[in-house]
N, C-alpha and C positions, 0 to 999 in steps of 0.2 A: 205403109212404110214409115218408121221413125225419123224426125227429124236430129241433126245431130247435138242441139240443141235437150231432146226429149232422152236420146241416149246418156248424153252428160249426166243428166239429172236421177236416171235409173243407176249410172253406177256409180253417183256419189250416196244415193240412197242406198245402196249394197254396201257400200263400204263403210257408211255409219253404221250398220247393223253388224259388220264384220268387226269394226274395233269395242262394240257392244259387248260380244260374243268372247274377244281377247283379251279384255283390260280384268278380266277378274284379278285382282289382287294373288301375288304366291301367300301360298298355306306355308306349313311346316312341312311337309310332304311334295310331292314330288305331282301327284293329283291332288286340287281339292277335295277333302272327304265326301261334301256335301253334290259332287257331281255324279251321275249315276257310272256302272263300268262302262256300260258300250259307249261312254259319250269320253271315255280316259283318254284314250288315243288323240282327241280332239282339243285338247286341253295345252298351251300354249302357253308357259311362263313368261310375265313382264320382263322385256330385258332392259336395261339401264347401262347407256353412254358414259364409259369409265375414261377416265386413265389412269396409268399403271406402270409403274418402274420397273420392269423384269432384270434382271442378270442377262446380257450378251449371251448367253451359253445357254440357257434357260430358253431364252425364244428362239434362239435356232436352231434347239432340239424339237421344239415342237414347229416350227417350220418346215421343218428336213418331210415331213411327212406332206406338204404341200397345200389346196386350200382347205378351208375349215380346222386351220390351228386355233384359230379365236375358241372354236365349238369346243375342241379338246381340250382347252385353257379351261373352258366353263367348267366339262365333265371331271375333270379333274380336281378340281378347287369341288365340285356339290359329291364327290367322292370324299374327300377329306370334310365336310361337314356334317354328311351324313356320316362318317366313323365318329366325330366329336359326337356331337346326336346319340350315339344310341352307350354313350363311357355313360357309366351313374355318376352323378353329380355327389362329392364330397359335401 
């Protein structure tokens, strides 16, 4: 039997190998090219601690829908970049 001591230590060792696994850098893409498919699903965007000045009306539309507005704020905003992304460049 483990001590709790010897548990600590296995799951701070999991979870270095877990931010290992997360911190790849974003690509220009949505997957890193260079990751294989079946491992896509697996594939976890850096997120970064903003703040942000929305319009009153603006974050209460996307509240109205309850939790995970932040997530909709993202897909929303990496919608309108990928449409910039793919306009050809004057």
């Amino acid at each position: 039997m483990k001590t709790q001591t010897q548990r600590r230590k296995a799951v701070k060792k999991r979870v270095k190998v877990t931010r290992k696994v997360t911190r790849i850098e974003a690509s220009s893409s949505r997957h890193p090219r260079y990751l294989p498919e079946d491992w896509a699903g697996m594939y976890k965007p850096v997120k970064k601690p903003v703040t942000m000045r929305v319009d009153a009306d603006v974050l209460a539309w996307f509240q109205r829908g309850g939790r995970g507005y932040q997530t909709r704020i993202n897909r929303a905003l990496r919608k309108v970049m990928m449409e910039e992304r793919k306009k050809p460049r004057e």
